[in-house]
C-alpha positions in Angstrom: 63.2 161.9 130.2 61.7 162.3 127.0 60.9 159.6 125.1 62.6 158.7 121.8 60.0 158.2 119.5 58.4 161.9 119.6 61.5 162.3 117.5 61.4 162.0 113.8 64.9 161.2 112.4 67.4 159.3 110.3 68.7 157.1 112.3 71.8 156.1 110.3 72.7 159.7 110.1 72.5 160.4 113.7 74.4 156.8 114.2 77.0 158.0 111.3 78.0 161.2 113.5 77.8 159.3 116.6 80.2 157.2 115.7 82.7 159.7 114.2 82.3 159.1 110.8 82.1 162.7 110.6 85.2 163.7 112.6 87.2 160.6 110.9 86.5 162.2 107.1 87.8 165.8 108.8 90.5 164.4 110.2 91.5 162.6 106.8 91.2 165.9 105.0 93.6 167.8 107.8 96.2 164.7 107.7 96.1 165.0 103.5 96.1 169.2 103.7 99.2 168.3 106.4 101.0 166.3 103.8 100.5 169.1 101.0 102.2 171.6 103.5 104.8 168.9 104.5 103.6 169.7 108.4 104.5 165.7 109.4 101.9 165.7 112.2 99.0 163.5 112.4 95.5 165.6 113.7 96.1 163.5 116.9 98.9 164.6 117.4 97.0 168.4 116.7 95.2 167.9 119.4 98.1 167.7 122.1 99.6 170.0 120.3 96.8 172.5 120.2 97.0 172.3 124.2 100.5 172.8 124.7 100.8 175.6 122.7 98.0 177.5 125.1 99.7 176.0 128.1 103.4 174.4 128.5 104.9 172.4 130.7 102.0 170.2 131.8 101.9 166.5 133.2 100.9 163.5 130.6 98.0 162.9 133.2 96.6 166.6 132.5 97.0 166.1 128.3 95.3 162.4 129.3 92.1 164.6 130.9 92.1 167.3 128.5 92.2 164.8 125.4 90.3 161.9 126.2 92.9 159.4 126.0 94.4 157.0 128.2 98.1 156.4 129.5 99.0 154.1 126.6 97.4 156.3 123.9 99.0 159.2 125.5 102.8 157.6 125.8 102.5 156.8 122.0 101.1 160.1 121.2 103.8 161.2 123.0 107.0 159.2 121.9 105.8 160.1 118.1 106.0 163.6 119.2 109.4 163.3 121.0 110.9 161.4 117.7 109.9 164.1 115.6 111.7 166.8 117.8 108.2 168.5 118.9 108.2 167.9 122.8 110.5 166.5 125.4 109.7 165.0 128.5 110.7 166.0 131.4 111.3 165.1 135.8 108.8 167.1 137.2 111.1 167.9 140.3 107.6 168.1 142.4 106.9 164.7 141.9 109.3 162.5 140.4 106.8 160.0 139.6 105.4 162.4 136.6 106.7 163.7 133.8 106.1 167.5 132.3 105.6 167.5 128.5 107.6 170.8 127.1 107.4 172.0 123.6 110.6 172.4 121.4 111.5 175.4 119.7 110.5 173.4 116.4 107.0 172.6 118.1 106.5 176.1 118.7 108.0 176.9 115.0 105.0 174.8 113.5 102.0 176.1 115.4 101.1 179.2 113.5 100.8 177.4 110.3 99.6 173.9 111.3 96.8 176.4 112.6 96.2 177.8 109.5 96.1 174.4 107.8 93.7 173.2 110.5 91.5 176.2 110.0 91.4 176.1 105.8 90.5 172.4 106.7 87.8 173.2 108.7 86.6 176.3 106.2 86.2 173.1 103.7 84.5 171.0 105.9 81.7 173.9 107.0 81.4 175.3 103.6 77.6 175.9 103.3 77.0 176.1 106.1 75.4 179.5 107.9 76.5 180.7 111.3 72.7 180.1 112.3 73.5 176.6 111.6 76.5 176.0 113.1 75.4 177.6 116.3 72.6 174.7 116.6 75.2 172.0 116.2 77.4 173.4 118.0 75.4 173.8 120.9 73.1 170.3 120.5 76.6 168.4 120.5 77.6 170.5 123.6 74.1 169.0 124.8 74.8 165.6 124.0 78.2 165.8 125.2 77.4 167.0 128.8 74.4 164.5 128.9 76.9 162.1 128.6 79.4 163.6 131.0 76.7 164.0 133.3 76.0 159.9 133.2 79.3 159.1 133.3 79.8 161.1 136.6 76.2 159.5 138.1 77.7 156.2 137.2 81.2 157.2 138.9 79.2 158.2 141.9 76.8 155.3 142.2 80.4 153.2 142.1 81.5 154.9 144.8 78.8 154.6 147.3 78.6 150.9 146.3 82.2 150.6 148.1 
């Protein structure tokens, strides 16, 4: 493991963008360029979205996994959603004890420009930035990410033998 001090940098930065200062100011912009478009859907709310719209019909466990949230984050999420005509639960006659999140046809109405939105948003948010650049992030976050997954899933394991 290398050690931290052979690296010289701003430690308030990196803490900043660890902490999702940087996602929190993008995901202000998206919920203000929402507004102006009168798309009444938070970027939450995107990102179950985003998902459904590649793949229908899925359990609130698998939207849990593929989000990051947990059950009670998820049921919210989800009863906003369902209130504003986007999804409806569903039996999943496999397993009663689950229910299958389907998209309306007004959830499907809003994806192509909710995308479009989302993707000015993020054309603001990367302005000056060259593809050189945003390969490096991109793939040192993917680094940091899966270092983290990869701790998590020792941890998990360690747990487990423990029992």
């Amino acid at each position: 493991m290398k050690d931290i001090e052979q690296y010289d940098f701003d430690v308030s930065l990196i803490f900043a963008v660890l902490n999702g200062r940087v996602s929190a100011a993008i995901n202000r912009r998206l919920l203000i360029d929402f507004k102006e478009q009168n798309i009444d859907i938070t970027p939450e709310q995107l990102s179950v979205l985003s998902f459904l719209w590649k793949k229908d019909m899925v359990s609130q466990q698998e939207l849990c996994n593929i989000t990051f949230k947990d059950k009670p984050n998820m049921s919210r999420l989800l009863d906003s959603l369902e209130a504003k005509g986007l999804v409806k639960r569903q039996v999943d006659e496999n397993d009663k004890r689950n229910n299958l999140i389907i998209l309306t046809p007004e959830g499907r109405h809003i994806e192509q420009i909710a995308f479009k939105v989302a993707n000015d948003t993020m054309a603001k948010a990367l302005y000056n930035v060259t593809p050189e650049e945003l390969s490096m992030g991109q793939n040192l976050l993917k680094k940091i990410f899966n270092n983290m997954q990869e701790k998590a899933e020792e941890k998990g394991q360690k747990k487990a033998k423990q029992k």
